[in-house]
C-alpha positions in Angstrom: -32.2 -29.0 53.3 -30.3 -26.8 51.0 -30.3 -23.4 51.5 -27.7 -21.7 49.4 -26.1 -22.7 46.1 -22.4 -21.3 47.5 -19.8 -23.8 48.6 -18.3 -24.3 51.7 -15.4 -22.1 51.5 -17.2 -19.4 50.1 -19.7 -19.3 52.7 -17.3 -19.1 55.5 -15.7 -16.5 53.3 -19.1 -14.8 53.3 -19.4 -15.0 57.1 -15.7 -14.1 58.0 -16.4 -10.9 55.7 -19.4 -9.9 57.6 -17.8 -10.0 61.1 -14.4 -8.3 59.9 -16.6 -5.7 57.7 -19.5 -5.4 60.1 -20.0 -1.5 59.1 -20.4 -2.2 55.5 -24.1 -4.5 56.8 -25.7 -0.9 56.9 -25.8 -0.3 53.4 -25.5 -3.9 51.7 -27.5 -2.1 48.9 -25.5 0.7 48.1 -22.0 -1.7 48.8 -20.7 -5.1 48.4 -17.5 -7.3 49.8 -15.4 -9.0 47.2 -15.3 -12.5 47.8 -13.2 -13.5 45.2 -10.9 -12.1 42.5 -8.8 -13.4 39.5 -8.9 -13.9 35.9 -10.4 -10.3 35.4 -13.6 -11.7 37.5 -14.6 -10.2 40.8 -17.4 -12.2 43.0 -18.9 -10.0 45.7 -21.6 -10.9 48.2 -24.1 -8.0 48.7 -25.3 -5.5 46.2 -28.8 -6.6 46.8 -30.0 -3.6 44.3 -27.6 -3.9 41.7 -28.7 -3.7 38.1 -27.4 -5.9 35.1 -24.9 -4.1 33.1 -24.3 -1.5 36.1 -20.9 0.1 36.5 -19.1 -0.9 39.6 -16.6 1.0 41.5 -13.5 -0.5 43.0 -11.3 0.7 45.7 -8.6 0.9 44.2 -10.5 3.5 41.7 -11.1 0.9 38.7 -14.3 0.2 37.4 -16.1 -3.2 36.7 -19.2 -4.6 35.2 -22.3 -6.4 36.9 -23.2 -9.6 34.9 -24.5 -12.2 37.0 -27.1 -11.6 39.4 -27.1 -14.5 41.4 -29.0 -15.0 44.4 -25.8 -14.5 47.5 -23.4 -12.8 45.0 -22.3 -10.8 41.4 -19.9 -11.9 38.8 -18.4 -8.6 37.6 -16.1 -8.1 34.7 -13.4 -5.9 35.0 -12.5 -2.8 32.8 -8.8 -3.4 33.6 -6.2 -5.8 35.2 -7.1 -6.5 39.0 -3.7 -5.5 40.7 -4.5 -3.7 43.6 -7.7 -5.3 44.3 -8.1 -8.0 46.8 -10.2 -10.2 48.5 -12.4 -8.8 51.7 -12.5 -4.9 49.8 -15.4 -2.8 49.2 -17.0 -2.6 45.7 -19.6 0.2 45.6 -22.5 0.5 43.1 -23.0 3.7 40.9 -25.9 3.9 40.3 -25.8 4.1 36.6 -25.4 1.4 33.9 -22.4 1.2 32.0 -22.4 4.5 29.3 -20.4 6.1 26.7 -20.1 10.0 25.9 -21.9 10.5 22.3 -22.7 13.8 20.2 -20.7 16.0 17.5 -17.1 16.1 19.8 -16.6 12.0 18.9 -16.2 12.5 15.3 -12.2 12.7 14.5 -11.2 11.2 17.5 -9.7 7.3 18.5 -11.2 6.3 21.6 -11.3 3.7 23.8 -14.3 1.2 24.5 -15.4 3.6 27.8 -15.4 6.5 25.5 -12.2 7.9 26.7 -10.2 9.8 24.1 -7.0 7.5 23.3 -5.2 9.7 20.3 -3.6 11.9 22.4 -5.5 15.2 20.9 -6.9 16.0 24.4 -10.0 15.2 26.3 -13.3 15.3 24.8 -16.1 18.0 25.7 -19.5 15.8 25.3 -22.1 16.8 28.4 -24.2 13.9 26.5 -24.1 10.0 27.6 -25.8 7.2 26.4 -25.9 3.7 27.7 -24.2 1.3 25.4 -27.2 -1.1 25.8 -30.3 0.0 24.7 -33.2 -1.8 22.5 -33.3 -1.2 18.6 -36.1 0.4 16.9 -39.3 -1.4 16.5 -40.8 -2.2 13.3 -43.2 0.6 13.4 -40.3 2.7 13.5 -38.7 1.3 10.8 -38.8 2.1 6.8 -37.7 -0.7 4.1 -34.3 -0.4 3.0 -34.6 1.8 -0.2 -31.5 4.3 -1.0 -28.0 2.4 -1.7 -25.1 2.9 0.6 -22.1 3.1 -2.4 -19.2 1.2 -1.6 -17.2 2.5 -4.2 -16.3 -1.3 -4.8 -17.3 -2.5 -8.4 -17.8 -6.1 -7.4 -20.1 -4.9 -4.1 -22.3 -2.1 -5.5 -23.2 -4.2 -8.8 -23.5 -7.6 -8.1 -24.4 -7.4 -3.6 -25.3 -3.8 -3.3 -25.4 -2.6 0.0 -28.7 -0.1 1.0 -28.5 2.4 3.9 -29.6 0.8 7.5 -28.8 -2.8 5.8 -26.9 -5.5 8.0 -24.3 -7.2 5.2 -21.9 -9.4 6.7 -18.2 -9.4 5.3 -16.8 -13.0 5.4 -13.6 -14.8 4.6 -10.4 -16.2 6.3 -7.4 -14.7 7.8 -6.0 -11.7 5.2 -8.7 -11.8 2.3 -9.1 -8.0 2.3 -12.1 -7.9 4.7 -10.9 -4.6 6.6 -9.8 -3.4 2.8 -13.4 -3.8 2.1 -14.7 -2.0 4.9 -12.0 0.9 4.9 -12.3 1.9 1.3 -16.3 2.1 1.9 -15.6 4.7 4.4 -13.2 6.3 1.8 -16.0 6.6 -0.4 -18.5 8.5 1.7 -16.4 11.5 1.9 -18.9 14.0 0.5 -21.9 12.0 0.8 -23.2 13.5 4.8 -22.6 9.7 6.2 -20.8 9.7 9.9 -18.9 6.5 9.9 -17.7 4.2 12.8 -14.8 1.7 12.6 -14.7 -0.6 16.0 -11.4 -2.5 16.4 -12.1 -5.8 18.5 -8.8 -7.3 19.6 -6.6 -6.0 17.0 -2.7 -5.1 17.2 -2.1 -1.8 18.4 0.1 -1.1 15.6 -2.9 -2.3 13.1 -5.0 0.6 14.3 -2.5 3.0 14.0 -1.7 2.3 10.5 -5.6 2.1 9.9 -5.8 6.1 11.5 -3.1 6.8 9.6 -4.2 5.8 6.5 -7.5 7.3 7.2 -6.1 10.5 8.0 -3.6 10.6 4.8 -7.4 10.5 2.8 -9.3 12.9 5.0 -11.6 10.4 5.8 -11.2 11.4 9.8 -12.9 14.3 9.5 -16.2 12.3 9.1 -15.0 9.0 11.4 -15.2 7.9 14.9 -12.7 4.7 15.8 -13.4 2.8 18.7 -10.5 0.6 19.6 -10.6 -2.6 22.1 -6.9 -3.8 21.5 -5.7 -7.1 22.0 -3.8 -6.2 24.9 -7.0 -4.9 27.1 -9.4 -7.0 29.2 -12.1 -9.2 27.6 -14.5 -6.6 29.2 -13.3 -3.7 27.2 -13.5 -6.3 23.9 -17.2 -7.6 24.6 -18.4 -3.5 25.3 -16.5 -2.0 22.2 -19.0 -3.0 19.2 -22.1 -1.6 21.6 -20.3 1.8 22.6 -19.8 2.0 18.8 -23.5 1.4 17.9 -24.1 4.0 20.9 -22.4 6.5 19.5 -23.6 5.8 16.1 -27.5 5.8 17.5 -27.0 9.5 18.5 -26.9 10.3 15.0 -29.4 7.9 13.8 -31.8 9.7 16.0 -31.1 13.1 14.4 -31.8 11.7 11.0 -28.2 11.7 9.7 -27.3 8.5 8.4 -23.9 6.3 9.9 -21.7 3.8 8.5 -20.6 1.4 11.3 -18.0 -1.4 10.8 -17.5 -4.3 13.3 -13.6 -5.8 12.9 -14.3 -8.5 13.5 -16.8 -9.9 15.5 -15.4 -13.7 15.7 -13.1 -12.3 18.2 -16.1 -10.5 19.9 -17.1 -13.6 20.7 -14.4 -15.4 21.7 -13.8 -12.4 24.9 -17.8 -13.2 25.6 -16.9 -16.9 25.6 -13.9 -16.1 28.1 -16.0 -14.0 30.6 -18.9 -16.4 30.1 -16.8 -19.1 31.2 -15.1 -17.8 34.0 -17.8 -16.4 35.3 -19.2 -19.7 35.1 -22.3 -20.0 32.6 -22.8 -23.3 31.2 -20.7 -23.7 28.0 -22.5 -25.2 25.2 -21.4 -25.8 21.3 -18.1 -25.3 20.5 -17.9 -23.9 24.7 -19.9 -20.8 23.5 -22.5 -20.2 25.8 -26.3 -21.0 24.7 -26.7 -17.0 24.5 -23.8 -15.9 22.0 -26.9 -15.5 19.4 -28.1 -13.2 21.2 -25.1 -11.0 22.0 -24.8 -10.6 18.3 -28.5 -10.4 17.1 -29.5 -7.8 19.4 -26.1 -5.7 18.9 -26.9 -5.8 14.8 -30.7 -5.0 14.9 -29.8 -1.8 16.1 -28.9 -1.1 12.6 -31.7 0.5 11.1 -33.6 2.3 8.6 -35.6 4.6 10.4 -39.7 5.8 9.1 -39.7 9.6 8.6 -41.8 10.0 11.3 -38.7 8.7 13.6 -36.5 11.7 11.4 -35.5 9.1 8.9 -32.0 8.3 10.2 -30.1 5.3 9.3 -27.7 3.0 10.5 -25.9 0.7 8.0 -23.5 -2.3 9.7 -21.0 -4.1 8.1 -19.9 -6.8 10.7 -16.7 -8.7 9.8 -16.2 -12.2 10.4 -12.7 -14.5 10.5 -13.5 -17.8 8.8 -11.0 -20.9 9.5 -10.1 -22.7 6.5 -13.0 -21.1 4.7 -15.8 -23.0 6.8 -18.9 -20.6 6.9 -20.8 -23.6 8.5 -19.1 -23.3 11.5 -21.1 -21.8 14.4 -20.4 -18.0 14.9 -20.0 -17.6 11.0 -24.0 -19.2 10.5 -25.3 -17.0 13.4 -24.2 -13.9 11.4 -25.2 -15.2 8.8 -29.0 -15.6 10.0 -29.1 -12.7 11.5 -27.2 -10.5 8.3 -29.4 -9.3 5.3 -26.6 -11.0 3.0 -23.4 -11.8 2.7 -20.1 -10.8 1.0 -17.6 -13.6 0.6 -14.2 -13.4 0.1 -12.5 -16.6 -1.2 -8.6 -17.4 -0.4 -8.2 -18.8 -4.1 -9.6 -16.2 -5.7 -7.7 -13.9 -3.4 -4.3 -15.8 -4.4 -4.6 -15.8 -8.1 -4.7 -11.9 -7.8 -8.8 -10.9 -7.9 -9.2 -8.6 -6.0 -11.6 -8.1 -4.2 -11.6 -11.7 -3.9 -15.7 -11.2 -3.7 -17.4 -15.0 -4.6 -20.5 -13.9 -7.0 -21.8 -17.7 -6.0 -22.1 -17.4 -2.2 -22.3 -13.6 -1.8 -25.9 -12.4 -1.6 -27.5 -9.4 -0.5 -31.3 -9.7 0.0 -32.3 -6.3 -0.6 -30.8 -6.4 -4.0 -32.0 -4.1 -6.8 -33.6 -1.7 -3.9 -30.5 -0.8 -3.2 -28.9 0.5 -6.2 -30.2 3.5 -8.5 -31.5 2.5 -11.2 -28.6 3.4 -13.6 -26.7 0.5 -12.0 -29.5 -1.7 -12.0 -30.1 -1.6 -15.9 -26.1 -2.2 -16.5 -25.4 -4.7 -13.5 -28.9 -6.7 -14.1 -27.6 -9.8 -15.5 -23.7 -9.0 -14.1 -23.9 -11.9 -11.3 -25.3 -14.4 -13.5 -23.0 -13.8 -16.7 -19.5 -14.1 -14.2 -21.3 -17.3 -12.0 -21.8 -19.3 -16.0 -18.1 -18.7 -16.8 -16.9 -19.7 -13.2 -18.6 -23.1 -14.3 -17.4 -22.7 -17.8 -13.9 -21.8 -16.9 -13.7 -25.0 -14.3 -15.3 -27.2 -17.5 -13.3 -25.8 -20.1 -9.8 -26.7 -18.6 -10.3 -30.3 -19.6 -11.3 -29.8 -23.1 -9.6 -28.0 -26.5 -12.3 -28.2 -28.7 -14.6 -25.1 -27.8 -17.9 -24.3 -29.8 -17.8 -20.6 -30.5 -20.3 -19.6 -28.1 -18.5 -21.0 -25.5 -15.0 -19.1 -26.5 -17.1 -15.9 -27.1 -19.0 -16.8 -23.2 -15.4 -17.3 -21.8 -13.7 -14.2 -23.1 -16.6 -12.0 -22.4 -16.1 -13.4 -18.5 -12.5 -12.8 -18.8 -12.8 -9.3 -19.3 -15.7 -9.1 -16.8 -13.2 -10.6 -13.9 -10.5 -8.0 -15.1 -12.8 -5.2 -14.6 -14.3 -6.2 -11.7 -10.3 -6.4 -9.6 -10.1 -3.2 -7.9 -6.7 -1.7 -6.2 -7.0 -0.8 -2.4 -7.7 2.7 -1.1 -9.3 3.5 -5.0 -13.3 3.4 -4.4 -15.3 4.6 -7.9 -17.7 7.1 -8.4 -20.9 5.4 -9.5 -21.5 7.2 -12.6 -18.0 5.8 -13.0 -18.7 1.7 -12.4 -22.0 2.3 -14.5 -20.0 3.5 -17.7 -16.7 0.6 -17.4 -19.9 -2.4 -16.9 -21.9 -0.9 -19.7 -18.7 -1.4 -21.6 -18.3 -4.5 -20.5 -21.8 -5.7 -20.7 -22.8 -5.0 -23.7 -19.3 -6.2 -25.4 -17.4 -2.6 -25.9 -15.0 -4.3 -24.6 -14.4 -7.3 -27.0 -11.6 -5.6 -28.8 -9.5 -4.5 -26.0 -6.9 -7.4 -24.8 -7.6 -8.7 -21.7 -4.2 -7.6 -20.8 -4.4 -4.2 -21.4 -7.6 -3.5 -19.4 -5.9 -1.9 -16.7 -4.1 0.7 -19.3 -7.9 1.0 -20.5 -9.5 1.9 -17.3 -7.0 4.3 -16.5 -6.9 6.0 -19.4 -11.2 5.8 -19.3 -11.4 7.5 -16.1 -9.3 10.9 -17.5 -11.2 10.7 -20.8 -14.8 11.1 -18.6 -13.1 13.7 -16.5 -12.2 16.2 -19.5 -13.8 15.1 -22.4 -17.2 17.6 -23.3 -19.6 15.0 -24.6 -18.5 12.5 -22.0 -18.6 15.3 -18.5 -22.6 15.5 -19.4 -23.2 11.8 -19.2 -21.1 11.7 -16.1 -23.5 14.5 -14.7 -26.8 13.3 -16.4 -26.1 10.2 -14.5 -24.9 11.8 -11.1 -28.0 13.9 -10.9 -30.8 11.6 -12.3 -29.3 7.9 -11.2 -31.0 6.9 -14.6 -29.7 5.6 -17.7 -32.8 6.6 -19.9 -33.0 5.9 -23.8 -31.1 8.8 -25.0 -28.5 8.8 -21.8 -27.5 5.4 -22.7 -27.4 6.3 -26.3 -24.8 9.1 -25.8 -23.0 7.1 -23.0 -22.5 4.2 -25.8 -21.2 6.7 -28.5 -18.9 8.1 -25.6 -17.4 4.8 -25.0 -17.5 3.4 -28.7 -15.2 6.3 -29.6 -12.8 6.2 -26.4 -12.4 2.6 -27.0 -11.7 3.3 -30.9 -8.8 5.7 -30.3 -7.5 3.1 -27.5 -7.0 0.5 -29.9 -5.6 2.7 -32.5 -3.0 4.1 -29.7 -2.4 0.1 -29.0 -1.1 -0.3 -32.8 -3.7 -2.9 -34.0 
């Protein structure tokens, strides 16, 4: 009869531990014997009363994780390499599950996955702490997605507009401009009252540090937390990072501010949960990710939230990042996002190499709140946007094989020329709104058709100068700023605005 699920040598392990460490039978709740250490993974025998996800103390003074509870022993992951720890040592429980310090002292700083400051700027005063577990709201606490979270990214806010406490997944392969993406929308909140929080998940040290840097050059640190899980730290410290970042960022949900939080990337998330997973011995399943890896992502990203007003009307906005190999979003962590995501922005390598940029795929990239999530300025110019550029993808591909053109077709094609050229976008340059609104009326409603396709760059730099000084032009700017509409007359003036820029550009051109 079988009454343990240990192996031999662990059970005489077990045995020879509680004779050597008789003392330590007295409070088998409070204490445990390691019975086995490597790979990051300590197995002790007691801890009868341990919780999951409860910080463990070694004695050596490092820290560990409880995630198996079996019925003789604990897997625990550790928080850093396991010199100094050894088979037949003491692990003592705390008490307390793992938590991360949260309130008004993160913002500015670079920390590590534990909270710990990392930037060298000095510790951190936060009394408050917050497990990095907890559950996300429930649906009674929730409001529908309604008020648009501006990228600043032409491509994003008029054809897969993101709302505030909306889940939209950033998707492509290696170096597409995902973290681009995600960096200029924190650029673009400066001013706007949104916290935002960038988590690092097995990136190059030196990656992060330019990232701060460049962050710092724009001011945007003054309003940004950055959590950083390097790629030389323990799988632990990787699989925590993303949840002490939502932790932090749930502090401030709570008081009714509203958060930006980034995930980069979460593909490599999984792959550290796949690595403890395994070593601590759960049964691998598809592609050896354990049957749970849904889960780990599903309940990190339904923490993001738009909360009722009853709850303070907080919100939460994530933008999880994930790696695609060889452009495959069938593969299985990339269609787990995806199901759990409210939409999705794709970035393809083609598009990426023939110099669009943001290489943003109007065909596969969706959001699924949509128009709720733009004002309705950028709704009345961007409405038929993502359909116009999708016909002259197909066009484009069809028309490569033929000369002989109707002139619809030339007229379809040029117009979708000029849309792709104003759509590209330089890095660290997010928009204004009342900006994108006036360069896709332009282009929408064929301003445009007499400016080369060439010389649209010259055009939109010289547009964005002529709004900021000319009279006539300033009070369509603010009309637009303060209402979000484009009523009657507003578009009226806005057309006359443009009409005339566009008539001294060509004149200045020489044609």
């Amino acid at each position: 009869m079988e009454v343990m699920n240990l192996k031999p040598e662990e059970i005489s392990k077990v045995i020879r531990n509680q004779i050597k460490y008789y003392q330590n039978v007295l409070t088998q709740d409070e204490t445990g014997t390691i019975l086995m250490v490597g790979d990051g993974i300590v197995r002790a025998s007691g801890l009868t009363n341990c919780m999951a996800g409860e910080l463990l103390e070694f004695e050596n003074g490092t820290f560990g994780m409880a995630q198996n509870l079996e019925e003789n022993s604990v897997s625990v992951v550790l928080f850093s390499d396991d010199e100094g720890i050894s088979e037949g040592q003491t692990v003592k429980r705390t008490g307390r599950v793992v938590s991360v310090p949260v309130g008004e002292a993160m913002i500015g700083r670079v920390v590590d996955a534990l909270g710990q400051p990392i930037d060298g700027a000095g510790p951190i005063d936060s009394r408050a702490y917050r497990p990095v577990e907890s559950p996300a709201p429930g649906i009674c606490d929730r409001k529908s997605v309604h008020e648009p979270l501006q990228t600043g990214i032409k491509a994003i806010d008029s054809m897969v507009p993101i709302g505030r406490g909306q889940r939209e997944l950033i998707i492509g392969d290696r170096q597409t401009g995902k973290t681009t993406i995600a960096v200029d929308t924190i650029l673009n909140q400066k001013g706007k009252d949104v916290i935002c929080i960038y988590v690092a998940i097995g990136q190059k040290r030196s990656s992060v540090a330019s990232l701060v840097n460049n962050l710092q050059k724009n001011g945007a640190m003054d309003y940004t937390i950055v959590v950083a899980a390097t790629a030389s730290e323990a799988d632990a410290l990787k699989y925590i990072a993303p949840y002490s970042g939502c932790t932090m960022g749930e502090y401030f949900m709570n008081q009714g501010k509203h958060v930006l939080i980034i995930y980069d990337d979460l593909s490599k998330h999984a792959v550290a949960y796949r690595a403890i997973s395994l070593l601590i011995r759960r049964p691998p399943g598809r592609e050896a990710f354990p049957g749970d890896v849904f889960y780990l992502h599903s309940r990190l990203l339904e923490r993001a939230a738009k909360l009722s007003p009853e709850k303070g009307g907080g919100s939460m906005t994530a933008l999880p990042i994930i790696e695609t190999q060889a452009g495959d979003v069938s593969a299985y962590i990339p269609t787990n996002v995806i199901s759990i995501t409210d939409g999705q922005i794709y970035l393809e390598t083609e598009l990426f190499h023939a110099g669009i940029m943001p290489a943003v795929n109007p065909g596969i990239s969706v959001s699924r709140v949509g128009g709720s999530a733009q004002i309705k300025a950028m709704k009345k110019v961007a409405g038929t946007l993502k359909l116009v550029y999708s016909q002259y993808r197909e066009l484009q591909s069809f028309a490569q094989f033929g000369s002989d053109l109707d002139a619809d077709t030339k007229a379809r094609l040029a117009k979708g020329e000029r849309i792709v050229e104003v759509l590209k976008q330089g890095q660290n340059s997010p928009l204004a709104v009342e900006k994108q609104v006036a360069i896709l009326y332009a282009v929408t409603n064929d301003i445009l058709s007499s400016v080369k396709v060439d010389e649209i760059r010259d055009y939109e730099d010289g547009l964005w100068n002529f709004l900021d000084t000319d009279v006539k032009a300033l009070e369509v700017m603010e009309t637009i700023r303060t209402t979000g509409d484009l009523a009657k007359e507003t578009a009226d003036s806005l057309k006359s605005v443009l009409v005339r820029y566009t008539g001294d550009f060509v004149k200045k051109a020489g044609r």
